[in-house]
OpenMM code with the backbone's topology and positions (N, CA, C; nanometers):
from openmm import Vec3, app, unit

residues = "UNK UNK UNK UNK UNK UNK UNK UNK UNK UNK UNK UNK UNK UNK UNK UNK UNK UNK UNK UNK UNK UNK UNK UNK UNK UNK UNK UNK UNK UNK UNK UNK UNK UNK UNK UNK UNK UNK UNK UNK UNK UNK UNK UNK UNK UNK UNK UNK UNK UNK UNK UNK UNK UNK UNK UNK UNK UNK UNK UNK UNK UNK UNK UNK UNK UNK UNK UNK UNK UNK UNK UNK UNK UNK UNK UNK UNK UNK UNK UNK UNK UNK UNK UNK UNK UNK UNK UNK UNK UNK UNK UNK UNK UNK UNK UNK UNK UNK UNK UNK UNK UNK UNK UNK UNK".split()
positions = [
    Vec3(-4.2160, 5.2631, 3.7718),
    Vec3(-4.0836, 5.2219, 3.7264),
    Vec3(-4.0383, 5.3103, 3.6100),
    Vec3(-3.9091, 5.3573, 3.6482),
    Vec3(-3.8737, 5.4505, 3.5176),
    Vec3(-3.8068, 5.3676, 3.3992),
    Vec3(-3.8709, 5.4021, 3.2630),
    Vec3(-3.8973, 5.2983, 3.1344),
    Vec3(-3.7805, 5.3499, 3.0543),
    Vec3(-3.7170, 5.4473, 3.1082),
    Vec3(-3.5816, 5.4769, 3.0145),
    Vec3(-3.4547, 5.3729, 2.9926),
    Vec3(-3.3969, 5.4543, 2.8461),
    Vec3(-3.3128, 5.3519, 2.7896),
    Vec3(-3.2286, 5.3302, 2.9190),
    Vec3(-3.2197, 5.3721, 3.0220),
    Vec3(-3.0582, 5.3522, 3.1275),
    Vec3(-3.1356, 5.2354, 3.2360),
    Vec3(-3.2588, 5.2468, 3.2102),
    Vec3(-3.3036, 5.1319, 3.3273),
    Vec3(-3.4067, 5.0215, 3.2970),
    Vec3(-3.3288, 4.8898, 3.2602),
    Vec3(-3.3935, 4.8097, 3.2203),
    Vec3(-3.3166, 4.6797, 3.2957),
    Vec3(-3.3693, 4.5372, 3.3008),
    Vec3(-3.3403, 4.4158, 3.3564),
    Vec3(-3.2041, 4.4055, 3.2930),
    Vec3(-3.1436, 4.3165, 3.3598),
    Vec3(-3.0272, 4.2497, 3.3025),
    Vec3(-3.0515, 4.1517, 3.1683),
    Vec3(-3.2031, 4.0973, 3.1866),
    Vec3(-3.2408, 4.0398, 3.0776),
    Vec3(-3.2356, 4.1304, 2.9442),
    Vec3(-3.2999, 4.2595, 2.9848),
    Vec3(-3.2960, 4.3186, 2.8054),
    Vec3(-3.1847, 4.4269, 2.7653),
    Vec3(-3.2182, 4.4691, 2.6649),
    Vec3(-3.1260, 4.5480, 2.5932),
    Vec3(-3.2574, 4.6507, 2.4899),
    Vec3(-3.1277, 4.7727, 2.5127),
    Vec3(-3.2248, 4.8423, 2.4411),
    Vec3(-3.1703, 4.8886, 2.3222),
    Vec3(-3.2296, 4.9072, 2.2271),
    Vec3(-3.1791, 4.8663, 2.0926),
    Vec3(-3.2584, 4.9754, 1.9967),
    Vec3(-3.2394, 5.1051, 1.8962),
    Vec3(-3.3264, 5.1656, 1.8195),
    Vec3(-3.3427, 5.1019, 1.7084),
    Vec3(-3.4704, 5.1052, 1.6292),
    Vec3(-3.4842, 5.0919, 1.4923),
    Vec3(-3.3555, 5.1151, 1.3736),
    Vec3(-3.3620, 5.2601, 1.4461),
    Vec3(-3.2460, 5.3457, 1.3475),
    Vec3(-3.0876, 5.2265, 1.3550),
    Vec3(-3.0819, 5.1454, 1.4190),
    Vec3(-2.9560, 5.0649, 1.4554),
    Vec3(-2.9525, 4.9912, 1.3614),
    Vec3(-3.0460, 4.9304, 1.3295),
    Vec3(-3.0657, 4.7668, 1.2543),
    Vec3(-3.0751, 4.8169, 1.1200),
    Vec3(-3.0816, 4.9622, 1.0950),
    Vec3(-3.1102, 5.0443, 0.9485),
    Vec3(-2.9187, 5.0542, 0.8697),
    Vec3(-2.8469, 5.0343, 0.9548),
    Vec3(-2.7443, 5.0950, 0.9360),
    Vec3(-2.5957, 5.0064, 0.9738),
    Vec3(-2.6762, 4.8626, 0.9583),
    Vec3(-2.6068, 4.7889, 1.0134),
    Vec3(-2.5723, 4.6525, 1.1186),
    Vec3(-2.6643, 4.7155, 1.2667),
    Vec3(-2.6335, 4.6086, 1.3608),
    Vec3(-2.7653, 4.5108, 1.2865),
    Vec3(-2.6490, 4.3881, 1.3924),
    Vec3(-2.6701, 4.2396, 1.3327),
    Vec3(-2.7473, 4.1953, 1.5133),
    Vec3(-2.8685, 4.1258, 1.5312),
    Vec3(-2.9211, 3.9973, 1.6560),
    Vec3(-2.8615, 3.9046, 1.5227),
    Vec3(-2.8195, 3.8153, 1.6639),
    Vec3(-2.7287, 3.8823, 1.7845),
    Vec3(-2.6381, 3.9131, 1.7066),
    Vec3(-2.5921, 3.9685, 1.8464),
    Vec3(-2.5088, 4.0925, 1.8448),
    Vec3(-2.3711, 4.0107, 1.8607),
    Vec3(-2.2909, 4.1224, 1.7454),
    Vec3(-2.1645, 4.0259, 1.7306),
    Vec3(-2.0707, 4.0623, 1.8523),
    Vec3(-2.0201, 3.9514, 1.8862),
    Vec3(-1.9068, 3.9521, 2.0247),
    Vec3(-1.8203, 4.0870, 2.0241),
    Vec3(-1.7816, 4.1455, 1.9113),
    Vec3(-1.7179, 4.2791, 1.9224),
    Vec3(-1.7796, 4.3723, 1.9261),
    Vec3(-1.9149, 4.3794, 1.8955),
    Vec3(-2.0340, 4.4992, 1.9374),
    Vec3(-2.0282, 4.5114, 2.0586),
    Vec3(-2.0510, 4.3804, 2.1247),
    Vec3(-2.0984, 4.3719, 2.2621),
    Vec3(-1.9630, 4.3783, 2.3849),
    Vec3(-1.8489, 4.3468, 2.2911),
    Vec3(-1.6959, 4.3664, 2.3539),
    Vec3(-1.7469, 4.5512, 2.3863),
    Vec3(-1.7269, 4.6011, 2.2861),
    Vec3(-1.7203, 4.7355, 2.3039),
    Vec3(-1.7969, 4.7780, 2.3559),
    Vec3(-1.8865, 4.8045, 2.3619),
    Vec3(-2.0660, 4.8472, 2.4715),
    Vec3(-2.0014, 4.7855, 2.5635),
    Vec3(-1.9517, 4.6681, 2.6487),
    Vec3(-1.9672, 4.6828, 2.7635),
    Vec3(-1.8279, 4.7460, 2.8173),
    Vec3(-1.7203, 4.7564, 2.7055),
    Vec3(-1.5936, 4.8132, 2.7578),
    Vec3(-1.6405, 4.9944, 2.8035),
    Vec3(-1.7157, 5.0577, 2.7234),
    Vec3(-1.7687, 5.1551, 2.7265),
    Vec3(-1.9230, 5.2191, 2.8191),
    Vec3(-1.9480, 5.0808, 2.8882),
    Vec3(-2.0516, 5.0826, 2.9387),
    Vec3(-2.1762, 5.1635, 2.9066),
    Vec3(-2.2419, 5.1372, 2.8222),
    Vec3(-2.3336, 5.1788, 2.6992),
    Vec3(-2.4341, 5.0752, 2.6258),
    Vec3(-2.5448, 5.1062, 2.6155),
    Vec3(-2.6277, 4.9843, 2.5723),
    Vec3(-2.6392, 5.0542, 2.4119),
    Vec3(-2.6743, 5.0220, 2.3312),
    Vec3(-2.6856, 5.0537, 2.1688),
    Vec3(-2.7900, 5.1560, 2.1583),
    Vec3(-2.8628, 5.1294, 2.2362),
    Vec3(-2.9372, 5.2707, 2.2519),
    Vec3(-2.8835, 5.4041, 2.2720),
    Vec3(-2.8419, 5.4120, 2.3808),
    Vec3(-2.7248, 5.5005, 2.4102),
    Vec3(-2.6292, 5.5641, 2.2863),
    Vec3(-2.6050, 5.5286, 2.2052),
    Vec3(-2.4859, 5.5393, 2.0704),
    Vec3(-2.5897, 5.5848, 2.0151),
    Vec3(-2.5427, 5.7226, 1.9114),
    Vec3(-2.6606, 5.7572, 1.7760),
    Vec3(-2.6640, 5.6878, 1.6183),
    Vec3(-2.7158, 5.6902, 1.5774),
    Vec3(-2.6593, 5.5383, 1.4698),
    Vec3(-2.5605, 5.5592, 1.3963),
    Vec3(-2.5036, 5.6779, 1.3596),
    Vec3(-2.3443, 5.7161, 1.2949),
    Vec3(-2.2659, 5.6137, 1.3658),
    Vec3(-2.2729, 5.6227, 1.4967),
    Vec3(-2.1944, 5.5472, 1.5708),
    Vec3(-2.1978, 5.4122, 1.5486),
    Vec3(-2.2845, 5.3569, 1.5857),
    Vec3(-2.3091, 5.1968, 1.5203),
    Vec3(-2.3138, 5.1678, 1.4223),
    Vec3(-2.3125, 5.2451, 1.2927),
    Vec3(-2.2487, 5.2756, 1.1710),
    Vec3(-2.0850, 5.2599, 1.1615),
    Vec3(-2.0887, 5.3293, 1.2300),
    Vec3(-1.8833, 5.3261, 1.2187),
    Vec3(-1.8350, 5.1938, 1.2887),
    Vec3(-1.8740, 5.1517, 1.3752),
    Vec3(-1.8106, 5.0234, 1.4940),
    Vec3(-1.8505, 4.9088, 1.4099),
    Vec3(-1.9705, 4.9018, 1.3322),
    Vec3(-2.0125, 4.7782, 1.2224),
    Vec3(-1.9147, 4.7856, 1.1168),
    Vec3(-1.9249, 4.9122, 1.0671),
    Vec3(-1.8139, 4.9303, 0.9246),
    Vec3(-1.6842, 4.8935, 0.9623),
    Vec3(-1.6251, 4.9410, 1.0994),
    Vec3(-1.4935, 4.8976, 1.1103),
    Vec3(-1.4870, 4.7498, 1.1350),
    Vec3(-1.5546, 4.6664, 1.2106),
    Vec3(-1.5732, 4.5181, 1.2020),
    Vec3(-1.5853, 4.4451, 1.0963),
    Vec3(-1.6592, 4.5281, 0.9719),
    Vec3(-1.6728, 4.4408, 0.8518),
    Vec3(-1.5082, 4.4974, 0.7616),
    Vec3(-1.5150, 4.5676, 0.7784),
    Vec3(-1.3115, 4.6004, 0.7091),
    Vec3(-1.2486, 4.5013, 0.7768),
    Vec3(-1.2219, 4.4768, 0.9090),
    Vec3(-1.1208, 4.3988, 1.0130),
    Vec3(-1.1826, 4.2559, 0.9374),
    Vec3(-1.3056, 4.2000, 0.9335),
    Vec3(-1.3263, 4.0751, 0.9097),
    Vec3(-1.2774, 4.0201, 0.7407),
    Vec3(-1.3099, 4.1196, 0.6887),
    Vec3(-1.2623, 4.1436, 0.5603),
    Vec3(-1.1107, 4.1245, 0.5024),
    Vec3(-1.0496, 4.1573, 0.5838),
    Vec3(-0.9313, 4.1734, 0.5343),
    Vec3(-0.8716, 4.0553, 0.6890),
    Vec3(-0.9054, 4.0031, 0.7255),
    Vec3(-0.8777, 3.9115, 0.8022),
    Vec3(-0.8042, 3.9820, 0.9345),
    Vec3(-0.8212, 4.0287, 0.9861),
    Vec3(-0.7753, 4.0841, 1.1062),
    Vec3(-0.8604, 4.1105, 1.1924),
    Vec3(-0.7670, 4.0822, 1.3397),
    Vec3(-0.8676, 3.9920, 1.4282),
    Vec3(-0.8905, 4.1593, 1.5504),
    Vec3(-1.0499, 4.1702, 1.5867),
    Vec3(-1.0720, 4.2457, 1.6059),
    Vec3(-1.0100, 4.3058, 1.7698),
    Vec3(-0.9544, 4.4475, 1.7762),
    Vec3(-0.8859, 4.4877, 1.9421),
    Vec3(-0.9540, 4.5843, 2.0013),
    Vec3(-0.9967, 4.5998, 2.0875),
    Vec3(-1.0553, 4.6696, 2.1408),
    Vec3(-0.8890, 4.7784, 2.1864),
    Vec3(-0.8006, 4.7193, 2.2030),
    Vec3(-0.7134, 4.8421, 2.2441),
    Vec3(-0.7036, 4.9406, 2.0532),
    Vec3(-0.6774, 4.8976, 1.9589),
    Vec3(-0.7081, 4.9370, 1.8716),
    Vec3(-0.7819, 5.0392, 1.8123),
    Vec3(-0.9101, 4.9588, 1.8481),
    Vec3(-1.0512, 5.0461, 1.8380),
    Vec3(-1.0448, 5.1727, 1.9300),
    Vec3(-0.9864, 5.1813, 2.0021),
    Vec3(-0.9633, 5.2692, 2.1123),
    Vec3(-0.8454, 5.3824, 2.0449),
    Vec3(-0.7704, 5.3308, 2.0012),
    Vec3(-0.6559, 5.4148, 1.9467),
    Vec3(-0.7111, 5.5318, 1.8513),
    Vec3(-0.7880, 5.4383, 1.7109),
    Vec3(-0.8755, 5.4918, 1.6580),
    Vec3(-0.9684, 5.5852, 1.6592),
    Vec3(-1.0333, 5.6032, 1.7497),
    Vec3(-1.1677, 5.6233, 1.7719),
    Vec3(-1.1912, 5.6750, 1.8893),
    Vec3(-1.2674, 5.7968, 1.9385),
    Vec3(-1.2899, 5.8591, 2.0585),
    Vec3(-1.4190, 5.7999, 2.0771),
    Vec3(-1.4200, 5.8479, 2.2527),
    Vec3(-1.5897, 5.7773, 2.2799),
    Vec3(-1.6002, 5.9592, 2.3411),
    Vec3(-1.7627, 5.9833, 2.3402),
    Vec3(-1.7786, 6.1191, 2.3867),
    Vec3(-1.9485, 6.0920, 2.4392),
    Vec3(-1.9534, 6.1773, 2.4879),
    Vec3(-2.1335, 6.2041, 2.5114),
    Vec3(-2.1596, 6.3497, 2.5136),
    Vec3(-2.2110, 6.3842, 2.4378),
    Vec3(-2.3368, 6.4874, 2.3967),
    Vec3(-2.3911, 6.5401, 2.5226),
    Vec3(-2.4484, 6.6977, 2.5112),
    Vec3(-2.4850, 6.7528, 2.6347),
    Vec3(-2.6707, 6.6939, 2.6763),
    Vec3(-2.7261, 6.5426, 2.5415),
    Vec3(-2.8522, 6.4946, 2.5671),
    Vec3(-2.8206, 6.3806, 2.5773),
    Vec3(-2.6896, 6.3754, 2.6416),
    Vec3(-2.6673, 6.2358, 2.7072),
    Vec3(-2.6222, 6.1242, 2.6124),
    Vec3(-2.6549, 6.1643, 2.5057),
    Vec3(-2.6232, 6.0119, 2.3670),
    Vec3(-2.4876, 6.0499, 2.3524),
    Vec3(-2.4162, 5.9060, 2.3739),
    Vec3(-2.2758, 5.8813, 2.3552),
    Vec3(-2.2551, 5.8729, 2.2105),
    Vec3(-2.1358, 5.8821, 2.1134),
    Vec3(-2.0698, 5.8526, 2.0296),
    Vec3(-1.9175, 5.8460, 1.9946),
    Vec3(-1.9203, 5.7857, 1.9118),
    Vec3(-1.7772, 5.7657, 1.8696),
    Vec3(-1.7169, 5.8748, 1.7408),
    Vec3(-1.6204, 5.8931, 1.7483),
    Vec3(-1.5199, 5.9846, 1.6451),
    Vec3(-1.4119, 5.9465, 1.5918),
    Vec3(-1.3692, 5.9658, 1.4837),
    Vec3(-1.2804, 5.9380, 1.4271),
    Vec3(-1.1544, 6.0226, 1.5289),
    Vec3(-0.9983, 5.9721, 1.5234),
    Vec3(-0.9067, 6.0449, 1.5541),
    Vec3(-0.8105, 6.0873, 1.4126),
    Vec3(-0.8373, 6.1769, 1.3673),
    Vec3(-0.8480, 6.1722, 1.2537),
    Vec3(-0.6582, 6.2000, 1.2165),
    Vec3(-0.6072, 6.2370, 1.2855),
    Vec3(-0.4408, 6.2194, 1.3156),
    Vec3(-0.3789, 6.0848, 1.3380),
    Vec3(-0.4651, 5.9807, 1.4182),
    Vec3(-0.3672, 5.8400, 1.4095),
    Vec3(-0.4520, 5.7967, 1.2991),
    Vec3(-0.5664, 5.8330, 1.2574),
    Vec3(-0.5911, 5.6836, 1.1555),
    Vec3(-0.5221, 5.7680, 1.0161),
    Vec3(-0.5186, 5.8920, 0.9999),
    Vec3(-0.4279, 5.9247, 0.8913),
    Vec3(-0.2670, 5.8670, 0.8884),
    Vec3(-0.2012, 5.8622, 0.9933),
    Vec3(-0.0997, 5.8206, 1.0231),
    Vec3(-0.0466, 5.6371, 1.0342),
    Vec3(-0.1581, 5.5820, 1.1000),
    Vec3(-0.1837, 5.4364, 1.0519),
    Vec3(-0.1860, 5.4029, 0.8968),
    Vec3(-0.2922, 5.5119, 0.7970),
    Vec3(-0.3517, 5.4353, 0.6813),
    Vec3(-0.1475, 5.5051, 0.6174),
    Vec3(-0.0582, 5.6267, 0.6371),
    Vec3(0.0445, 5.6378, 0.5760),
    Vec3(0.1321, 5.5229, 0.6416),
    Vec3(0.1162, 5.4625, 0.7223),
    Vec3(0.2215, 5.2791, 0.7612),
    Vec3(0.2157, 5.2461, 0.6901),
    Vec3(0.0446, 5.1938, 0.6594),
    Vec3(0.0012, 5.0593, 0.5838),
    Vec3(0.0536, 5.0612, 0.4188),
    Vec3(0.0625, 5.1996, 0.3724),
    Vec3(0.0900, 5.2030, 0.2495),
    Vec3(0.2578, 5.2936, 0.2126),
    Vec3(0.2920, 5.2170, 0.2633),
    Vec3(0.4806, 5.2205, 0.2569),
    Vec3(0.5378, 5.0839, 0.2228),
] * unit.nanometer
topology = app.Topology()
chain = topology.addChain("A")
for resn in residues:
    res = topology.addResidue(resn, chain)
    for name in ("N", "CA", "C"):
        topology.addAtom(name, app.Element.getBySymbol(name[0]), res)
């Protein structure tokens, strides 16, 4: 049976050390898991910058009371994968400059 992160039961999840260093919360909060499956990606998959940024932006949104969008998060934020297969996320660094000049008008 091949033991890689892409093939495991429906029961588990695969999850790095480096994740829980930088952030992710068991369980896993409903907008972690919103996004991984909108993106079809287990947390493994993501390098921890990434789950770095998707935690940080959840704790700003919860913070300041705003309720979390995945169309949003999307606006924000690129999804990509690497030529070793690990997905991540990016800043769009043109709308969220352009969002943060709204917010402060």
């Amino acid at each position: 049976m091949d033991k890689s992160i892409n093939h495991f039961s429906p029961t588990e999840l695969a999850i790095r050390a480096e994740h829980f260093e930088v952030g992710l919360h068991c369980p896993i909060w409903s907008e972690v898991r919103q996004t991984l499956r909108y993106f079809g990606v287990v947390p493994a998959q993501l390098n921890p910058n990434s789950i770095a940024l998707l935690v940080t932006f959840i704790c700003y949104l919860r913070e300041e009371r705003i309720e979390f969008s995945l169309p949003f998060f999307r606006k924000l934020f690129n999804f990509r994968a690497n030529r070793d297969g690990i997905a991540f996320f990016s800043g769009n660094n043109l709308k969220v400059k352009g969002l943060a000049n709204k917010n402060h008008h």
